[in-house]
C-alpha positions in Angstrom: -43.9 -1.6 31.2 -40.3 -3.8 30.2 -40.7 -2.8 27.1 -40.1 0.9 28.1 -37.4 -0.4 30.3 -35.8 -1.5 28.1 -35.9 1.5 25.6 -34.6 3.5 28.5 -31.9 1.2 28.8 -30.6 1.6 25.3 -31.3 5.1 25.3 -28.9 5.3 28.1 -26.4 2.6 26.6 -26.3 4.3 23.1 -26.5 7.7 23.5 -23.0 8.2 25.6 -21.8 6.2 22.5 -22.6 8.1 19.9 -21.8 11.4 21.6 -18.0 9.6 22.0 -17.9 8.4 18.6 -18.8 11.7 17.7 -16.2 13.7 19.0 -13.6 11.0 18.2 -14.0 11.9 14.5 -11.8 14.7 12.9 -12.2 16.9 9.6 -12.2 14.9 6.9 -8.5 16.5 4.5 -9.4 16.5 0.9 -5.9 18.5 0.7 -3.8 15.4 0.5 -1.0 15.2 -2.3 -1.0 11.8 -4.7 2.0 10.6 -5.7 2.2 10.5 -9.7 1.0 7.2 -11.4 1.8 5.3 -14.6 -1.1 4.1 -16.9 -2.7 1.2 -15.9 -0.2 -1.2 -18.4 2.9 0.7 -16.6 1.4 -0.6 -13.3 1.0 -4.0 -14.4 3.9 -4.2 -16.4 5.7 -3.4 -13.0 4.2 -5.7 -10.9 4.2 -8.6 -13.2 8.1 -8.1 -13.9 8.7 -7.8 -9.9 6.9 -11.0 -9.8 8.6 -12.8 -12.6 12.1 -11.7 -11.6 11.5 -12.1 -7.6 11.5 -15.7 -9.0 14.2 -15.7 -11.1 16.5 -14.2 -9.1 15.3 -15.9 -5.8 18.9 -14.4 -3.8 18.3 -11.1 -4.0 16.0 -10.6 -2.0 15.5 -6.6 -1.6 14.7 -6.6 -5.5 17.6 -3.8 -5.9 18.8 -5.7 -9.0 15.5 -5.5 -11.0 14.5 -2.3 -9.9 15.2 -0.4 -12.9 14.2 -2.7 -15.6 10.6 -3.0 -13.8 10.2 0.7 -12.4 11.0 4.3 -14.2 13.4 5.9 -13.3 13.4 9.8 -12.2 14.0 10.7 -15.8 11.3 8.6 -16.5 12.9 5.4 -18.5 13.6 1.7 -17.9 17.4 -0.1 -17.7 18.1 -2.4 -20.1 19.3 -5.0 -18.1 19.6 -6.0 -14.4 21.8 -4.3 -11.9 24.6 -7.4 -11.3 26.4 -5.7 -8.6 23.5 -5.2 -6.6 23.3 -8.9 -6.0 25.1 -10.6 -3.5 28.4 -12.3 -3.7 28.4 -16.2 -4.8 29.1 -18.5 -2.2 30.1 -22.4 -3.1 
């Protein structure tokens, strides 16, 4: 006899939950847009060179200078050299 008790009990426990859980789930959207994506070398070749020149250039610390020499542009190419005036002033 417990041990139909005790069935009963988590039929009673579980069967509120799942009906919740069930009704707290939405339509899965398989409409969603990716952003393009470089090859698998662009991708490493722009987190490596974040990497390297977060270190170099340990004051700037949005990475604004480096941006374009480690990420494309819009037009699709890389600067040849690091933004200067998008660091910040030298203090003594």
């Amino acid at each position: 006899m417990r041990l139909s008790a005790q069935k009963l009990r988590l039929g009673l426990l579980c069967g509120p939950s799942l009906v919740l859980l069930a009704t707290a789930c939405s339509d899965f959207d398989t409409t969603r847009s990716t952003p393009p994506r470089g090859t698998i070398g662009e991708e490493l070749y722009g987190v490596v060179c974040d990497r390297v020149a977060a270190e170099a250039l340990r004051e700037d610390l949005s990475g604004a200078s480096y941006q374009g020499v480690c990420h494309k542009d819009a037009s699709g190419s890389y600067a040849d050299a690091i933004d200067v005036s998008r660091l910040p002033p030298a203090t003594d």
